[in-house]
N, C-alpha and C positions, 0 to 999 in steps of 0.2 A: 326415749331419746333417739334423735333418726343418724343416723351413722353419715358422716360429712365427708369420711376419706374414701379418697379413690381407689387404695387398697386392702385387702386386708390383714391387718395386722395380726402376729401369731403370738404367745404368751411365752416367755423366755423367763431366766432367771440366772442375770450372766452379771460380773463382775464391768464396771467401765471405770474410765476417767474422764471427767471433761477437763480438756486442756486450755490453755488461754496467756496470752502475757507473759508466759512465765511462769503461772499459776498451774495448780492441777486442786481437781477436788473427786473424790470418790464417790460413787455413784453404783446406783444398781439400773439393769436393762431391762423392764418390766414385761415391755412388748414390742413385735418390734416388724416390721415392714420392708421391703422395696424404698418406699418413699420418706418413713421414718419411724419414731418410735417414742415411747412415754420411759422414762428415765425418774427411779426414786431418789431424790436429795434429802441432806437434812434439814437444807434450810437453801428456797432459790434465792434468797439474799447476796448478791456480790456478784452470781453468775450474769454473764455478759447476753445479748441479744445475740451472737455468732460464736461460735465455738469448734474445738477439733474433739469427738467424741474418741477413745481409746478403747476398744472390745480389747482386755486379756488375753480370754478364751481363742479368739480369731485372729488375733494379730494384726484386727483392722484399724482404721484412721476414718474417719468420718467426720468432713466437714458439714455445721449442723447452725440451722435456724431456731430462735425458741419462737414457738406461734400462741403457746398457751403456758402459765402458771398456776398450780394450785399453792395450796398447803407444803407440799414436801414430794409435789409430783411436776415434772414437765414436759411440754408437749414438743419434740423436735418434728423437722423436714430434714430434710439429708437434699445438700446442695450450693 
């Protein structure tokens, strides 16, 4: 498979939130980049195309694009 991002991304295992509406849903931070990162869900059913990710660990906020969905994996951009 040819690798399409511009950076590269590092393999983490960190707690998040994706936030939305009013909503929140937990999430794991699979791997993760400068530019953005793959995020395991249980289901990307409901989640929105924009999002505010929440790292725990970091005490970060990350406004996030989804650019890809699997099964129970998503692909963000930070932006």
């Amino acid at each position: 498979m040819d690798e399409r991002r511009d950076k590269a991304r590092h393999r983490v295992l960190k707690a998040g939130t994706i936030e939305f509406g009013g909503g929140a849903i937990d999430c794991t931070v699979r791997n993760f980049s400068d530019t953005g990162a793959a995020l395991d869900v249980t289901s990307p059913v409901g989640i929105p195309g924009r999002f505010t990710l929440f790292i725990q660990a970091d005490g970060t906020h990350l406004a996030c694009t989804v650019v890809w969905r699997k099964e129970k994996r998503i692909g963000v951009r930070f932006g």
